[in-house]
N, C-alpha and C positions, 0 to 999 in steps of 0.2 A: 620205751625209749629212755635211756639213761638221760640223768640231769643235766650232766656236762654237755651232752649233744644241743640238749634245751639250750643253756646258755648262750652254747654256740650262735644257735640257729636264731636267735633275738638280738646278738650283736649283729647279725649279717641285715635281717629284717632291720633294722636303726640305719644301718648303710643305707638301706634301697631308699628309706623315708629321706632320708638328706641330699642322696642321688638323683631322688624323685622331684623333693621338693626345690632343690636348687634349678634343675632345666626347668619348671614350672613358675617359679616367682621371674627367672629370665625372660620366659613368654610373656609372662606376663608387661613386666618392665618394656619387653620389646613393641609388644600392641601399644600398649599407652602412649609410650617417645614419639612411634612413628604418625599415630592419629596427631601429635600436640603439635608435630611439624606440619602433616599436610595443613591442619587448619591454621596456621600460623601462616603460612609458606603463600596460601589462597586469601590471609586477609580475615577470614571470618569468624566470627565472636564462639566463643568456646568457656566453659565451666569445666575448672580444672579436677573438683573433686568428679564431675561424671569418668573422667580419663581413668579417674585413682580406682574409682569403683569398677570400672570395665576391666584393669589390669589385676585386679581382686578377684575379679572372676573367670578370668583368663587362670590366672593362677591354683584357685582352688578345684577347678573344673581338670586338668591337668594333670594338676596332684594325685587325684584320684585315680583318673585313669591308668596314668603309668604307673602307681603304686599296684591297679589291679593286674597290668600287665606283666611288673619284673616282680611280684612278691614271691619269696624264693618257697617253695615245696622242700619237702625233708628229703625229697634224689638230688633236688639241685644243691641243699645245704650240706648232704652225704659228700657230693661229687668234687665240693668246692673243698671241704676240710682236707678227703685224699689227696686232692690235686697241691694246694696249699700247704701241708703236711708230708707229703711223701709218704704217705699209706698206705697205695698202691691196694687202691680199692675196697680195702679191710672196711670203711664204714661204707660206703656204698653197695658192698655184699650186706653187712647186716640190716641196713635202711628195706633191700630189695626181701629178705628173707625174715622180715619182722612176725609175721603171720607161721613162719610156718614152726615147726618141732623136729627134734632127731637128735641123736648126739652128736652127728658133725656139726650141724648148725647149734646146738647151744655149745660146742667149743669157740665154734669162729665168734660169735656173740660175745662170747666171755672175755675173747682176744682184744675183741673192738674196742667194747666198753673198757679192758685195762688200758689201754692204748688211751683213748680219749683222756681216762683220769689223771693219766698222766703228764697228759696237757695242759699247762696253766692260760688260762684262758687270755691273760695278758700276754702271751706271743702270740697269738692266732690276730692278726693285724686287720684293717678293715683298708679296703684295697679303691683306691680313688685314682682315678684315671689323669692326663695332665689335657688331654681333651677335651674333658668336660669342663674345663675352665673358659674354652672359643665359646662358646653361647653366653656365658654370664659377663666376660670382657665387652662382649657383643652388645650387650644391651644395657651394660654401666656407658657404653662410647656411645650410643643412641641417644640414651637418658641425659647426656652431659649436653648432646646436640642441641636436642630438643630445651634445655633449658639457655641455651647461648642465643642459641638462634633467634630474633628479633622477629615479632609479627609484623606481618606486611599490613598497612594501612590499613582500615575498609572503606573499597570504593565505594561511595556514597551515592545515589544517583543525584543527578544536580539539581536544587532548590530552583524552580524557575517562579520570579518573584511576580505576584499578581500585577497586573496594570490597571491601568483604568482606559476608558473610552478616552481615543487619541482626538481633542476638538478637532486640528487639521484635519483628520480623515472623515470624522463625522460631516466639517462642514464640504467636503470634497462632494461625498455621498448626495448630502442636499442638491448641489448645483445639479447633478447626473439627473437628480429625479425632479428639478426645474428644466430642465434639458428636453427630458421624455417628455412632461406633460406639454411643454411648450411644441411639441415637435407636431405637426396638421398633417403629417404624412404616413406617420407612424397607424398598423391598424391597429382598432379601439383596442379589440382583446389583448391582443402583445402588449398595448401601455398600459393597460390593467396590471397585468401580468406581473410586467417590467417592475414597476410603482411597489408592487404589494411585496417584491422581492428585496428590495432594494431596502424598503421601510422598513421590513423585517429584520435585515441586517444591522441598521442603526439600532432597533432592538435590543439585537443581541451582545455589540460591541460594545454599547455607551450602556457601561453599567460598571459597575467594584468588583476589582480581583479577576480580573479577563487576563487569563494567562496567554500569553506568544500562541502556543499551541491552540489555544483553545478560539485567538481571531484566525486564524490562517484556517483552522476548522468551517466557521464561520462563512469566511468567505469564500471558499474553493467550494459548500455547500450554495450559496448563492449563484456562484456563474455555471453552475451546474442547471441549478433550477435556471436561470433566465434562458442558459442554450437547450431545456427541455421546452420550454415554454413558447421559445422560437420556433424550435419543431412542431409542435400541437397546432400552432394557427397558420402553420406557413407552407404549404406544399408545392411551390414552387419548382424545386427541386424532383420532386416527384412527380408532378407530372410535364417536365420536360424529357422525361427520361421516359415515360409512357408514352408522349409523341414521338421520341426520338424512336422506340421499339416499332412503331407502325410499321407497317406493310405499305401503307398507303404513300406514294410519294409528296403530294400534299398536306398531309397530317406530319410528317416524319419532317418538311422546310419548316412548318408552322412552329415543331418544339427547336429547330434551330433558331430560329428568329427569336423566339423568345430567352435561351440559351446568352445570346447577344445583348439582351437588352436593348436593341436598339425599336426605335418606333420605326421607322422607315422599312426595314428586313419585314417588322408584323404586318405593318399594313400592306406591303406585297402581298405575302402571305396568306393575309385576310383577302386579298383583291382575285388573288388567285384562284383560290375558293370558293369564291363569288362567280366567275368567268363559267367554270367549270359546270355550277350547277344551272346558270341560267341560258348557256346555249348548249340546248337539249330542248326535245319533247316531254311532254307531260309526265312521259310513263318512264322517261331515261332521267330526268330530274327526280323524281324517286327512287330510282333504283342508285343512280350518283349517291344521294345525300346517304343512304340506307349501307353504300361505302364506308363513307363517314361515321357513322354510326358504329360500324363492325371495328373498324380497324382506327378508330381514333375515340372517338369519343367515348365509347364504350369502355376500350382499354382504359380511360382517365374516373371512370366512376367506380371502374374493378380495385382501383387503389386502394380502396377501404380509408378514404381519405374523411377526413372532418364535414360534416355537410353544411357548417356554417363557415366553412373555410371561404375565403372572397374570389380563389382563384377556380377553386373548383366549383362553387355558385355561377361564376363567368361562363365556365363551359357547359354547365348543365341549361344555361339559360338561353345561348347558344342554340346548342343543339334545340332545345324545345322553340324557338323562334323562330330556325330555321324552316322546321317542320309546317312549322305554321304557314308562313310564307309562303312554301313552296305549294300547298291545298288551296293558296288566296287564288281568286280571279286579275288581280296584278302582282303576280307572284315576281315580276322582270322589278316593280318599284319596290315592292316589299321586300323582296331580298338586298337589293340595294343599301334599302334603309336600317336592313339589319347589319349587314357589311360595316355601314358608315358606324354605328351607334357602335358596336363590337370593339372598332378601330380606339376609339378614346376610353370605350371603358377596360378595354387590355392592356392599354398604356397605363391609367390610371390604378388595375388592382397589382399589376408589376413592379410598379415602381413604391408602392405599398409592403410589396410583400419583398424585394429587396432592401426598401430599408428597414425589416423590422430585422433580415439577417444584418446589416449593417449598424443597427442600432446595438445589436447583442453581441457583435463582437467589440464596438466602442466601449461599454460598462464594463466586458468582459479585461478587456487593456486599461480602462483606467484606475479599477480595479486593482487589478497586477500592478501597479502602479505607485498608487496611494498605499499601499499596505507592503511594498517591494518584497512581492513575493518572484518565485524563481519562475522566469517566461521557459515553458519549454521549447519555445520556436529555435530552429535553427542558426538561424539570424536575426540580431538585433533587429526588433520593432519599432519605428517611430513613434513619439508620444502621438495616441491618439487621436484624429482628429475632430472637428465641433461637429454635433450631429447635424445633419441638413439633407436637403433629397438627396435623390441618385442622377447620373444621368448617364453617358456612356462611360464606359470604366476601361481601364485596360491595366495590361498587369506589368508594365515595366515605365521603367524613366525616362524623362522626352518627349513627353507625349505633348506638348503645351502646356501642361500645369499642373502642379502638384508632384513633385519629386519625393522620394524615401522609396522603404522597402516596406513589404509585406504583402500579404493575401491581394488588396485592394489597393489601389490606386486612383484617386476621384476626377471626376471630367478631365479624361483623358486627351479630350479635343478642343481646347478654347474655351467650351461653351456648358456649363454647369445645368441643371435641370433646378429650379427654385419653385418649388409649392405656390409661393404669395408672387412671383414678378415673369414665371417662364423659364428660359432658355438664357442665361445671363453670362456675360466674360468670366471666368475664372477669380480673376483679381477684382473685381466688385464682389462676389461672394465674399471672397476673405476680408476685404473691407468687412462687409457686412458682420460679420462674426467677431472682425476685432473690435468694432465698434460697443458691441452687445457687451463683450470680458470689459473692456474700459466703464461699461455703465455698472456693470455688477463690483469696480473694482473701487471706483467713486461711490457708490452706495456702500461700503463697508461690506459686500457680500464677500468679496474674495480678498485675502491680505496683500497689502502691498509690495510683501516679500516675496509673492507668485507671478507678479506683474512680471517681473525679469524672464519668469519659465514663459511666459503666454507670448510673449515680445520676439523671443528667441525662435518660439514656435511658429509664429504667422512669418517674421521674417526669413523664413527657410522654404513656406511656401514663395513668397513672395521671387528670393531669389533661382528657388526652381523655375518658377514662368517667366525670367529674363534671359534665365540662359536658355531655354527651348527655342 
């Protein structure tokens, strides 16, 4: 291969590397601008020399390749001088017939190579396109962006600053669990329960650095545990639902009655029961009771219910009494007596075992309350009111006493049900309960800036039972 050709072909090779390396340092510049935006553009922290470095590697990775791709061959450097030169293919016959011999071919050879020498190599120009200028415009307009454009803040997630145990709601708590212990209706286990739940929470609140999140954890953990703990000792509810399923038409009034809570509907109920098994003969009185058994009593033991539960004790003692009775030789008095006895102790694990539901959801609302967390209910809740027995309930306004909204609504009838006095007016109750907040408010237990809330509250009963 002639020298001049050489020459040639190493000025065209210098093109490709300038060619090559210009759209290569463009990519490069391009990746980097556009990364320094997005993370600019999103706020988040960035080190500028990684960008420099990534756009270094963009570029040298590039270089390479498209240098491997357009590095010209001695047909394409032939091709390009003809075509550049007007040759008319004289160096591209000799490129193609370099190998071979003969004397046409060392004429045309001889041609070529005059030809080439006669070329000063300063005309043979090096040929730059005005296209290849869009990429490298491209990415000086990127780079200029990328350095104008201002980083967007970074959102911080928000410092939520530690607290401490709030005294008001600590001493809030206290009162609830002077409330429970004081309460002679509540059963043992639920005040256990209540107590250890409640204590635990003061725990965990009245301490340094208790973050917002971390009481609201706290206590939506607590009224969890106290409505679990309602559940475990109180099956009330299930086994009204177990009489209600009876077959038996007597088993099936008896979970109504109870349903009701009224004493008058169970002691029918109970009387009814009683009717049934004692007029009969010997052998239709066991077959009766052995009813009872199939389709009531039985269905109440099938619950898989707690066996120190007081409502399921009730029936299981019941039933075994029953039995008894009915093999005595005064089986007409002994059933009787079991009737009677049945009657006050159903009354008595009832109204137990509704106010241990009604104790749990009063903690559960005061709760919500003190710590004003979000109520999911529907509609506003009345502030809760003083723990005290049950007696007949009903669920709307008007009733004689006790106005507001929610689940419950207390002595719906005049007439209150009290642990310590009976069956009492309405408005002597709340007497009663305001008098107890004034003792706690005079002894420094409750601040006198609560007084207002407590005053507000008995006087809303108070003017429910006037207008009834």
């Amino acid at each position: 291969m002639s020298l001049q050709f050489l020459k040639i072909k190493r000025k065209i090779r210098f093109e490709t590397i300038l060619k090559c390396s210009a759209v290569s340092l463009s990519l490069g510049i391009l990746v980097s601008s556009i990364l320094i935006i997005i993370y600019k553009s999103l706020g988040l922290e960035y080190n500028l020399l990684y960008f420099i470095l990534i756009g270094l590697g963009v570029f040298i990775v590039f270089d390479i390749v498209l240098f491997l791709i357009f590095n010209p061959s001695d047909v394409k450097v032939a091709k390009r001088i003809d075509k550049q030169l007007n040759l008319k293919e004289k160096i591209h016959t000799m490129v193609e017939y370099e190998d071979k011999n003969g004397p046409l071919v060392g004429l045309q050879r001889k041609d070529a190579e005059d030809k080439l020498a006669s070329i000063s190599i300063k005309k043979f120009k090096m040929k730059f396109s005005y296209y290849l200028l869009i990429l490298p415009l491209m990415a000086l307009a990127v780079c200029a962006t990328s350095i104008i454009i201002k980083a967007k803040e970074p959102q911080q997630p928000p410092i939520e600053e530690p607290i401490s145990g709030d005294p008001y709601a600590i001493l809030q708590i206290r009162i609830i669990i002077r409330e429970v212990e004081a309460n002679n209706v509540l059963m043992p286990a639920a005040k256990e329960a209540f107590v250890s739940h409640l204590e635990e929470l003061i725990d965990n609140v009245n301490v340094e650095n208790v973050t917002r999140n971390q009481e609201v954890s706290f206590v939506n953990q607590t009224i969890t545990e106290v409505s679990n703990s309602s559940s475990r000792v109180n099956s009330i509810d299930e086994i009204i639902l177990a009489l209600k399923n009876s077959n038996n038409e007597d088993m099936h009034a008896l979970g109504i009655a109870i349903s009701e809570y009224s004493a008058e509907t169970m002691n029918s109920s109970l009387d009814t029961i009683r009717a049934y098994l004692v007029h009969a003969s010997p052998s239709e009185r066991r077959r009766r009771l052995e009813e009872y058994n199939v389709e009531g009593f039985d269905l109440i033991t099938n619950e898989r219910l707690e066996a120190t539960d007081e409502m399921n004790v009730f029936f299981v003692n019941l039933q075994k009494n029953l039995t008894t009775a009915i093999e005595s030789q005064t089986y007409n008095d002994d059933i009787l007596q079991v009737i009677e006895t049945a009657k006050s102790d159903l009354e008595a694990v009832v109204i137990k075992q509704k106010e241990t539901l009604v104790v749990a959801n009063y903690i559960e609302q005061s709760l919500i309350e003190i710590f004003q967390l979000p109520n999911n209910d529907e509609t506003p809740v009345n502030p809760a009111p003083p723990i005290g027995g049950v007696g007949d309930e009903t669920t709307g306004e008007g009733n004689g006493g006790g106005g507001g909204s929610g689940d419950i609504i207390f002595a719906g009838d005049d007439l209150f049900y009290d642990p310590d006095g009976g069956l009492l007016p309405y408005y002597e109750v709340i007497s009663k309960y305001m008098t107890y907040i004034d003792g706690l408010i005079a002894d420094g237990v409750i601040d006198e800036e609560l007084r207002g809330y407590y005053v507000e509250y008995f006087n809303s009963l108070y003017n429910a039972k006037k207008e009834s």
